[in-house]
N, C-alpha and C positions, 0 to 999 in steps of 0.2 A: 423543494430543494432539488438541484439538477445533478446530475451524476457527477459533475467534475467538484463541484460543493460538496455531496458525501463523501468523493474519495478523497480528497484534501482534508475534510472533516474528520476521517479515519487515522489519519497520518496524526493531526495533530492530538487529539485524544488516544492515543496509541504510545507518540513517543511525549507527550505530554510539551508541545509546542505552540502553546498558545499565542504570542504574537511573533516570535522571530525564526517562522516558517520560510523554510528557502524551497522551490521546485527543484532545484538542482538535485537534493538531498541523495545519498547516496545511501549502501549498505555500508554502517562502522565507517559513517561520516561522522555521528555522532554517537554519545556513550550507550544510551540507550538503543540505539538499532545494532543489538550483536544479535545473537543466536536466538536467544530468547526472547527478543525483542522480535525479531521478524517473523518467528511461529504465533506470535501476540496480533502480529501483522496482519497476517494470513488468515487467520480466525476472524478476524475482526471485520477483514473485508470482505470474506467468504458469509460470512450473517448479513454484514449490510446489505451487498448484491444478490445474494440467495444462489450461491453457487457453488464450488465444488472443484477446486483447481487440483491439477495433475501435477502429480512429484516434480516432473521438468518443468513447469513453469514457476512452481515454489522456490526450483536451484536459480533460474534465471531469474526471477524478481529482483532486481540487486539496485533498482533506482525507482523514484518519484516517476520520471519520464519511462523508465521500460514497464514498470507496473501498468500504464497506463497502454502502453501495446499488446501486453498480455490480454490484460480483461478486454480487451477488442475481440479478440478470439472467443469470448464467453458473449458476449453480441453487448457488451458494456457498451455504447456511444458518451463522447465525450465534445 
């Protein structure tokens, strides 16, 4: 499985979006991405990648597409 497969795999077993997954998806686009939801996030994709993100880039994770500019910083390729 390649990187962009896990992190899409993370999203969907996270907010529990098995087939009507949108890339678009945003922060409290939908009910389950609020507060609790995105610490659920974070966790989830901090184990799968083996990493260890920084307070500001846990504030700024706020999308599907900027997530995926963060973890470039942690040398994620996508």
């Amino acid at each position: 499985m390649n990187n962009s497969e896990k992190y899409k795999k993370v999203f969907s077993t996270t907010f529990e979006m098995k087939n009507n997954f949108d890339e678009k998806l945003e922060y409290n686009s939908i009910e389950a991405w609020d507060s609790i939801g995105h610490m659920n996030l974070i966790s989830n994709l901090e184990e799968e990648f083996k990493i260890s993100l920084e307070t500001d880039d846990i504030v700024d994770f706020s999308s599907f597409n900027k997530g995926k500019e963060i973890l470039k910083k942690y040398k994620i390729s996508f």
